[in-house]
N, C-alpha and C positions, 0 to 999 in steps of 0.2 A: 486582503494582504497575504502575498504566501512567500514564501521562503524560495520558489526557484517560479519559473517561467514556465505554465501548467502546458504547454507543448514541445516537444511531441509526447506523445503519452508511453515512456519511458519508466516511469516510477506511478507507485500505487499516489503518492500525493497529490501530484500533476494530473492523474485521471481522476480523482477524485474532484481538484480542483476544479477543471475542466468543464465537469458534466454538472456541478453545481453551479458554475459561473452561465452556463448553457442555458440552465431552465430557469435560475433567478431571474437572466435578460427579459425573462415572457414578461413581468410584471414590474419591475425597477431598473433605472438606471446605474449601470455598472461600471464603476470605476476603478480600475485593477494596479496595487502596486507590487512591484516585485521584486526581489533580490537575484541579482545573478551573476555569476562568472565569466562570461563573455557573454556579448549583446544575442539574442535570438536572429534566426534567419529572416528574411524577409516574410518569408512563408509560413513562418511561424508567427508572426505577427501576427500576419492575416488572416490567420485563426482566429486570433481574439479577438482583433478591430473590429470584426461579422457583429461579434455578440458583445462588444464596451463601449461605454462613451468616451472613457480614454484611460490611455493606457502609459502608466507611470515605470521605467525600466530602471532601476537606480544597481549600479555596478560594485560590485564590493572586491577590494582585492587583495591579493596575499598578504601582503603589508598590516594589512585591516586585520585582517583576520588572526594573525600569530602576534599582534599587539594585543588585542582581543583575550585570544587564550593565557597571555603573559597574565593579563590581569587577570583573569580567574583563578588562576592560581590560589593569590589573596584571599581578592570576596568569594570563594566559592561558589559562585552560579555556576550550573552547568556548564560544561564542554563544548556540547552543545548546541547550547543558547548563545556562549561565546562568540563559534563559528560564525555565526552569522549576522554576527552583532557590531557598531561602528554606529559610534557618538556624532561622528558627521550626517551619514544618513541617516539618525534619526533623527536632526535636526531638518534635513531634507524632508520625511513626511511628516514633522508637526506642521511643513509648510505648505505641503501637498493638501491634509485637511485640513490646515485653515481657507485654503482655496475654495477646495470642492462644497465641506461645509455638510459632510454623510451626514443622513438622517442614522444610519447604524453602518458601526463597522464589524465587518465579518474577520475571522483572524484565523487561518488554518495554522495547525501547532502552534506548541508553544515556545517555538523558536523564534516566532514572531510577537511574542506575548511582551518580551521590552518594548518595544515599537506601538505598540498598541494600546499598554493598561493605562498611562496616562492621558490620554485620548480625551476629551470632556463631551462624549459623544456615547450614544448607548453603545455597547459592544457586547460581541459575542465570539466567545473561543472555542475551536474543533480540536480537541485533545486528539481525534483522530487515532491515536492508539494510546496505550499503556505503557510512556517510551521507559519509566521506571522500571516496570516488571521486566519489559525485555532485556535490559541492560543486567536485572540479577540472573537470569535464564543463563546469558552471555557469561555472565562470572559464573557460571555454577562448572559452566562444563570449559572451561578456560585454563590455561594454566600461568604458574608464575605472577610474570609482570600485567599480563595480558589480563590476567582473572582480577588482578588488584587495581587497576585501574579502570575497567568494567565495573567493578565493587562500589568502589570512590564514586563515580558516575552517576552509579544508581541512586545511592545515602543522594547524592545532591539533585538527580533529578527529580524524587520520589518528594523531597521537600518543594523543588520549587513548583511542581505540578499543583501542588495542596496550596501554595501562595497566592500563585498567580488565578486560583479560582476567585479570588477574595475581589478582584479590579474588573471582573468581569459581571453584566448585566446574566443572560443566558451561556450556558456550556454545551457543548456536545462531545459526542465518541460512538464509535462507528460498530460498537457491540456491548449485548448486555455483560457480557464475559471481560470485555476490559472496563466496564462501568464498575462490576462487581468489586475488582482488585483496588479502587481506591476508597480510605479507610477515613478520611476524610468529610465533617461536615455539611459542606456544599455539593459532595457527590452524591448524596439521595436527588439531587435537583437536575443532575445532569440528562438531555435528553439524549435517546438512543436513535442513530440516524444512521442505518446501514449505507452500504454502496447498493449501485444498482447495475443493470445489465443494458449497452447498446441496443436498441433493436437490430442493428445488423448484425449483430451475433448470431440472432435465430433466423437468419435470412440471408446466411452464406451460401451464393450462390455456385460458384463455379465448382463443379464436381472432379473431386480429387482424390484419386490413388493413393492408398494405408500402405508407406511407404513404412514408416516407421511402427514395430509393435507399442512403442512405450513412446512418451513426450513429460518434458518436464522444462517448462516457461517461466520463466520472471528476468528481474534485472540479476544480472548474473554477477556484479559485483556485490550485490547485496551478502551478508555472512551467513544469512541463517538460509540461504538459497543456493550459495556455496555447500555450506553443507549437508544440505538435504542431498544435492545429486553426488557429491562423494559417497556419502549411507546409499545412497542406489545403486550407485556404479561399486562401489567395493566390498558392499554385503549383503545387497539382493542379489544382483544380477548373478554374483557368481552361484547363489543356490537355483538357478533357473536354466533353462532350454539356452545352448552357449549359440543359437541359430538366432535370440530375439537381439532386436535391433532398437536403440534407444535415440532419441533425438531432443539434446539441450539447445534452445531459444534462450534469443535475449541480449540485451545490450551490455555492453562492457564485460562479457568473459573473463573473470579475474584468472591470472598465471593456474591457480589451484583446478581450472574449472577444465582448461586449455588442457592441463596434463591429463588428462582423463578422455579426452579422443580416441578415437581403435577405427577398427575397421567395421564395429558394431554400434559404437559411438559417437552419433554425428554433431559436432560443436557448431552451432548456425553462426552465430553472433547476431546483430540488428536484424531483426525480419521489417520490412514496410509495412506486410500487413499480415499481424501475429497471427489472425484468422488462419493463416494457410497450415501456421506452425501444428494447430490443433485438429485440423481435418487431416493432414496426412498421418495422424497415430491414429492408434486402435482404441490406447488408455493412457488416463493420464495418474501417472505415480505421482504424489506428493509425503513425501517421509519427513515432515517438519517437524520441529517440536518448539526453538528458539523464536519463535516470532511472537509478534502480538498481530491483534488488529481483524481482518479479515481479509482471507487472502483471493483478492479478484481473481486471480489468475483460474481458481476452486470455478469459480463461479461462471467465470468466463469457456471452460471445458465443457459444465454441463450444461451451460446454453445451445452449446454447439454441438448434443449430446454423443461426447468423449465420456463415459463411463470415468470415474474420479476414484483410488484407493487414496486416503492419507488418515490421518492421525486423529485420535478423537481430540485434541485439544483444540485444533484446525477448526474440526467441526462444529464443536461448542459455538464458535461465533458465526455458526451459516443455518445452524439448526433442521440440517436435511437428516430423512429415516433412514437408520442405518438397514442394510440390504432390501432398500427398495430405492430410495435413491441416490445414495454414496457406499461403497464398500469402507470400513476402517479397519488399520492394521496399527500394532506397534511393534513388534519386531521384526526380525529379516525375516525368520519363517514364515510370520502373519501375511507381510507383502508376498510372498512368493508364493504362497496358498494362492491367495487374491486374486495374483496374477493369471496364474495355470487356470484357475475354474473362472473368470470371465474370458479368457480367451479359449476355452474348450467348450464351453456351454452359451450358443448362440441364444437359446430363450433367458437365460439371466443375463447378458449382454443386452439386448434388446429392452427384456422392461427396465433396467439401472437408465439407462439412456435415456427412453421413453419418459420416463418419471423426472431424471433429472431437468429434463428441460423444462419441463411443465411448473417444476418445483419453483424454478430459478424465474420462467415468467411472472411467475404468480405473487413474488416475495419480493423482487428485488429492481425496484421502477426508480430509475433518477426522477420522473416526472413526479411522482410520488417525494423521494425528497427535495426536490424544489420547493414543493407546495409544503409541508413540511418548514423548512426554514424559514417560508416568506412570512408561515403564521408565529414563528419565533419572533420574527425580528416586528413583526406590526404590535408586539405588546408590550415596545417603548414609544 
């Protein structure tokens, strides 16, 4: 059960989704429902029809959704949880699993955790990240209205996180770092079940011109991706070589991301295939601090070995060696040191790379958490 349509692989959930719906097919049949805002393309479909037995699309829409929120107000659940939430459809999959009739149901977020904890079936919830902490992160550096309602968010997701452990048979989360942050009970139980890396990451073929010195990928409406490349573009770069050349990827360019183009600057938007986005840089800067979770994107550079600076927080949930397989910085000076000495120093260049890729085959296998999950879910 996931909250959006795990194609095209746009958001970290969706890939995540993806590549656990992927390796689960080796061994069970998959039955996938999903929440979304307009129907998927054909082709997107036929993505998932490869690898499900069927495939449940239930449409939610505006109307739903700020009826939804009205009511939260009130009872206090998440925001959220809100969004995504509608009393009809969940009458719609109490009717889908009395059909199908799961031996277990799988539940990525707890956006999906209404829909599910009443379920009379064993179940298992992918907290997937820390979405508590990231919302106090968000209120810390927030201001006004912004930081008070980020705050609000937090008090009520930080409780129903701890609630909704209580409906569920096994849990998961996708680092021991956001495992750590909840204070809760049932969290010594939860198991740790990274992401993993495509094989075709390390097996990009088509050889391609370092068009760009710097690259920095994700969904670009995301906030804490916003801004990370604002911190890049308006207080690294300007301490560095005004000759290097920077290239944001990624889908949905939020207005904030778009004003930051130059002629040094290049805003991609959607790449088909974000592989190219990381071969044509040299390095890839990541200056986060707001996020939770782990950030594929980290992971997905050094497969493809793009030498990676970001932030020790970042790295806490990737567990790579600092200056042999990831450089880490926290301030403008730290990245800009970073920068100058992997891009002037071919032999550190070379082993960061070298080591990165090795690191990230070695650690980070979907087929590994398939097998993983499937022995979750066999101990109902």
């Amino acid at each position: 059960m996931t909250s959006r349509f795990p194609y095209p692989l746009t958001k970290g959930d969706k890939l995540r989704a993806f590549h656990q719906i992927k390796e689960l097919a080796r061994w069970h049949e998959i039955h996938l429902i999903s929440i979304v805002d307009e129907d998927p393309t054909k082709d997107d479909l036929d993505k998932l029809s490869e690898i499900t037995s069927s495939l449940h699309i239930i449409q939610i829409t505006p109307v739903e959704r700020y009826i939804s929120l009205m009511k939260a107000l009130v009872s206090g659940i998440p925001f959220q949880i809100a969004w995504f939430y509608s009393r009809k459809i969940h009458r719609i999959i109490k009717k889908i699993a009395s059909e199908i009739q799961p031996d277990h149901c799988f539940c990525q977020l707890t956006r999906m955790a209404e829909y599910t904890k009443d379920l009379p079936y064993p179940k298992t919830l992918d907290y997937m990240d820390c979405f508590g902490l990231g919302m106090e992160r968000r209120a810390a550096i927030a201001i006004g209205l912004t930081s008070f309602i980020y705050r609000l968010e937090a008090q009520r997701m930080i409780r129903y996180e701890e609630k909704a452990a209580d409906h569920f048979d096994h849990l998961t989360i996708i680092s021991g770092q956001d495992k750590s942050q909840f204070t809760f009970p049932a969290a010594k139980n939860i198991h740790v079940l990274s992401n993993g890396i495509s094989e075709d990451f390390f097996t990009y073929g088509p050889k391609t011109d370092k068009k760009y010195d710097l690259v920095f990928v994700g969904n670009m409406s995301y906030l804490p991706n916003v801004e990370s490349v604002e911190y890049l573009v308006n207080k690294i770069l300007p301490l560095l070589n005004h000759d290097l050349s920077l290239l944001i990827a990624g889908t949905d360019p939020a207005p904030a991301v778009m004003r930051l183009g130059s002629e040094k600057v290049d805003i991609s938007g959607w790449v088909a295939d974000i592989r190219r986005s990381y071969a044509e840089a040299k390095l890839f800067v990541a200056p986060m601090w707001s996020g939770t979770g782990q950030q594929n994107k980290i992971l997905e550079a050094m497969a493809m070995g793009v030498p990676c600076i970001t932030t020790k927080v970042v790295n806490n949930a990737i567990g790579a060696g600092k200056d042999e397989e990831i450089v880490l910085a926290e301030t403008p000076e730290e990245f800009a040191i970073a920068i100058q000495k992997l891009l002037s120093d071919p032999e550190l260049y070379m082993k960061i790379s070298t080591n990165a890729k090795i690191f990230v085959k070695q650690n980070f296998d979907w087929k590994q958490n398939g097998m993983i999950l499937s022995s979750i879910f066999a101990q109902n």
